[in-house]
C-alpha positions in Angstrom: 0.0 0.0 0.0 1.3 3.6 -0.9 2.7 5.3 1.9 1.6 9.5 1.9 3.7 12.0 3.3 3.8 16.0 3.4 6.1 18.9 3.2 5.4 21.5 5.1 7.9 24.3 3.7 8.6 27.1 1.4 8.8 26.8 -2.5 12.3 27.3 -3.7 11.8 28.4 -6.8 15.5 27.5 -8.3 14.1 23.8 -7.0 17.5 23.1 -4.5 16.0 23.4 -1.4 12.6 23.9 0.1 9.6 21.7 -0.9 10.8 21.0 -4.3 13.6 18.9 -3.1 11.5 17.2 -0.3 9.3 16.3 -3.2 12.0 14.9 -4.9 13.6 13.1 -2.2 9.4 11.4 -1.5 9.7 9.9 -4.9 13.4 8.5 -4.9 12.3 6.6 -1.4 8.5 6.0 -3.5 6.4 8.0 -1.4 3.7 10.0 -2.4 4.1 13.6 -1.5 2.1 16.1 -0.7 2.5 19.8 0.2 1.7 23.3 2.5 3.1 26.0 0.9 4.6 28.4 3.6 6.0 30.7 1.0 8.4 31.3 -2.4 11.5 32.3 -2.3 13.2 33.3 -5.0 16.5 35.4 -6.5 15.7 39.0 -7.2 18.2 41.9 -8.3 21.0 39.4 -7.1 19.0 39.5 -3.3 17.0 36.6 -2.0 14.0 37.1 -1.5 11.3 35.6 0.9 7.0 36.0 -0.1 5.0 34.8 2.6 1.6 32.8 2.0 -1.1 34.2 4.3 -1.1 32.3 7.6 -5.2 31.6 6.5 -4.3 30.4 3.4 -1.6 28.3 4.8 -4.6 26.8 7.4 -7.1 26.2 4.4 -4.2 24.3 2.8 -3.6 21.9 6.2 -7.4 21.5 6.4 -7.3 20.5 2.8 -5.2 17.5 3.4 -7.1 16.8 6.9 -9.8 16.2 4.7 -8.9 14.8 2.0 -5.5 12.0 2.9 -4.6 10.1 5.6 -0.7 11.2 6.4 1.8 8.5 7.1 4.3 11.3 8.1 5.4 14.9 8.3 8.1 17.2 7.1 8.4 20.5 8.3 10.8 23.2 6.7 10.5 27.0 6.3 7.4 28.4 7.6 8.8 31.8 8.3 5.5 33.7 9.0 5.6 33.7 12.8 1.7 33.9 12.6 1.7 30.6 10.7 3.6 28.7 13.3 0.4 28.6 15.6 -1.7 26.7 12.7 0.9 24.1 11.9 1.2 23.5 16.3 -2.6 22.8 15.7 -2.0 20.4 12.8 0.8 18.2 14.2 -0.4 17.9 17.8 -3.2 14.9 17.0 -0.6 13.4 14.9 0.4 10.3 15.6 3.0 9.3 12.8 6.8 10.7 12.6 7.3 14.5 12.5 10.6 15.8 11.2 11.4 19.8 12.0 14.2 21.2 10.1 14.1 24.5 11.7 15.4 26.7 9.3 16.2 29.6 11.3 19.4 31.3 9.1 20.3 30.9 5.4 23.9 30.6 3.7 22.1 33.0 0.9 21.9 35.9 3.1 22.9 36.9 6.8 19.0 37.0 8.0 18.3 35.7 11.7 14.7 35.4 13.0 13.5 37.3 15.7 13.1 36.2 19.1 9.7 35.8 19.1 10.2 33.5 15.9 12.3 31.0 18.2 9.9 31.2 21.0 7.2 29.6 18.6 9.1 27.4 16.7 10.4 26.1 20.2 6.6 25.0 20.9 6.6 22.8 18.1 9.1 20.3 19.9 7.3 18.4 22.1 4.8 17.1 19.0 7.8 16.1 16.7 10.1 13.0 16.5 13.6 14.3 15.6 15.3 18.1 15.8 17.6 18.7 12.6 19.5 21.8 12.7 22.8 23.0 11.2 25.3 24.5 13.1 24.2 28.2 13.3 20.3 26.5 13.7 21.9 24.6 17.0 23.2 27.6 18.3 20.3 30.2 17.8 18.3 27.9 19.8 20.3 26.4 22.4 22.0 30.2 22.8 25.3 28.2 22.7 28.3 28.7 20.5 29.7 25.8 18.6 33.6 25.6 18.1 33.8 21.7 18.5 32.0 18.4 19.3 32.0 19.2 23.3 29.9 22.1 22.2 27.6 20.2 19.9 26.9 17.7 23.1 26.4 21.2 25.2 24.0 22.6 22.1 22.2 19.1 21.8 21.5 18.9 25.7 20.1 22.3 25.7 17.8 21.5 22.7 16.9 18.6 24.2 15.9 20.4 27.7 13.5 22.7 25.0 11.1 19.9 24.5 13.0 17.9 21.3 12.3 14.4 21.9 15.5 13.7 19.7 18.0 15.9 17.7 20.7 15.6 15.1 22.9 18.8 14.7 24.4 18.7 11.1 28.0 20.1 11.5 28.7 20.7 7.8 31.8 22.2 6.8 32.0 24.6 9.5 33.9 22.2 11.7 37.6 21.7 11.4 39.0 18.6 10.2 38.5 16.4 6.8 35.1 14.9 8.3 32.1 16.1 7.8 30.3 15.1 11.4 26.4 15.2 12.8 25.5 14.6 16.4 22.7 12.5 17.0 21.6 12.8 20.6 18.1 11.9 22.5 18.6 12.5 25.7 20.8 9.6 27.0 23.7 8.7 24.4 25.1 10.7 21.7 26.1 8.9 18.4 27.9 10.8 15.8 28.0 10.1 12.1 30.8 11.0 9.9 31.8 11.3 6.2 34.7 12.7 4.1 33.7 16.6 3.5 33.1 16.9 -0.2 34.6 20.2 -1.9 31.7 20.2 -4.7 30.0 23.3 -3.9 26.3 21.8 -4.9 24.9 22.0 -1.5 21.9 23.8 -1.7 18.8 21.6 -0.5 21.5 19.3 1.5 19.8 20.1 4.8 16.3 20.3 3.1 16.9 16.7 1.9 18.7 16.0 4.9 15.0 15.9 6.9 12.9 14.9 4.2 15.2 11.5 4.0 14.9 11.0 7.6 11.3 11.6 7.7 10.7 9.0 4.6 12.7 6.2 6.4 10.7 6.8 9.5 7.8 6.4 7.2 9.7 2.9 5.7 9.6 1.6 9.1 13.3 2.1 9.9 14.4 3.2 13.2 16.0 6.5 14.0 19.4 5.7 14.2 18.9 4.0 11.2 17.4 6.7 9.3 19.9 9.4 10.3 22.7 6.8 8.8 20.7 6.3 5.4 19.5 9.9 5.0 23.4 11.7 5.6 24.3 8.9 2.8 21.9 9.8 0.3 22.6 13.5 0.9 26.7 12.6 0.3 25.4 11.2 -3.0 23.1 13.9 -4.1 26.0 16.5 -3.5 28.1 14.3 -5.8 25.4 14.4 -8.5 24.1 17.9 -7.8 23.3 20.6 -10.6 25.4 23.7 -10.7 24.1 27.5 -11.4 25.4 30.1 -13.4 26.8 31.8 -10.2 28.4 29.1 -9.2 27.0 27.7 -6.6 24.4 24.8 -7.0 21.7 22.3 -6.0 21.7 18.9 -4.8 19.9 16.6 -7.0 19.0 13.1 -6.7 19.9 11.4 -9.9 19.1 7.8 -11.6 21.8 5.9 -9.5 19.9 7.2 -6.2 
């Protein structure tokens, strides 16, 4: 029987991140996706740009799919109206299948940080969701903890887990020194860290996007967390390799036909 699941997230309109590339990553584990449009980003005058849905429209969208499919799982990306936050608490608190946050918080596009009162929401989310996935700067806007190392990604990962997080895995990127590209998996009694050779392709955009959206779809596939983490940071490595550069240089992750 076909397994649904739904992105909720913002549209990425140059398709490497956002709810294009959780789309994406559905189909290459043979889900059948579904989405809540939060809002659009896309590139304008050489600025990234952010359009918000109205938080009403985003509710008629969630009611939608309330009415309409029974979910096996949730993603949940960008929502970036604060105001929206609220209605997608409402939707995921009855939910009894895996939630996945990714919450995106800061961007490698542009040096916006969301407002206090942004965290303070998103924090309520945490208790209703199955695993935390934030990047480094993500980690340290919420746990209000810098991150030089791996004794400060335990410190972070406590502190998130103290917010509510049931489970967390802090994606340390390149931003760590070393030839390793390490995450921290952590829920609350042992910390397990996965590793892999840091790639210098710079088609990264989407990685933590996909990142989440593979954890959430082997959730969905039955596997266990640890499990999940372990499959999802390898299908990311892959998509990096295979990933579609832009005229600006940088570029997108894709998943292609060897996925």
């Amino acid at each position: 029987m076909t397994k649904t699941i739904l992105t909720i997230a913002g549209s990425d309109t140059l398709a490497g991140g956002g709810l294009q590339s959780d789309l994406k990553t559905f189909e290459n584990h043979h889900l059948f996706g579904t989405t809540a449009i939060t809002c659009i980003a896309i590139c304008k005058d050489d600025q990234f740009e952010i359009n918000d849905i109205p938080p009403l429209l985003l509710a008629d969208q969630l009611q939608t799919l309330s009415d309409n499919l029974s979910l096996d799982g949730i993603k949940i990306g960008l929502i970036h109206h604060v105001e929206s936050v609220a209605f997608v608490e409402a939707f995921i608190k009855s939910f009894n299948g895996p939630v996945v946050l990714d919450p995106v918080m800061a961007f490698k596009e542009t040096n916006t940080v969301y407002s206090k009162d942004y965290r303070e929401k998103l924090i309520k989310l945490f208790p209703f969701t199955t695993i935390i996935t934030p990047n480094l700067k993500e980690a340290e806007l919420l746990s209000e903890h810098f991150i030089h190392d791996k004794k400060d990604m335990e410190l972070a990962a406590r502190k998130i887990i103290e917010l509510g997080a049931k489970t967390v895995v802090i994606k340390g990127g390149e931003r760590l020194s070393g030839d390793l590209a390490t995450d921290l998996f952590y829920d609350g009694h042992r910390f397990t860290y996965f590793t892999k050779p840091k790639l210098a392709a710079n088609t990264i955009n989407g990685a933590g996007c996909s990142f989440a959206s593979a954890i959430a779809s082997n959730l969905v596939l039955g596997n266990s967390l640890l499990l999940s983490v372990e499959k999802s940071k390898e299908f990311v490595y892959q998509a990096i390799e295979n990933g579609l550069e832009l005229k600006n240089g940088e570029g997108n992750v894709w998943f292609g036909k060897n996925l």
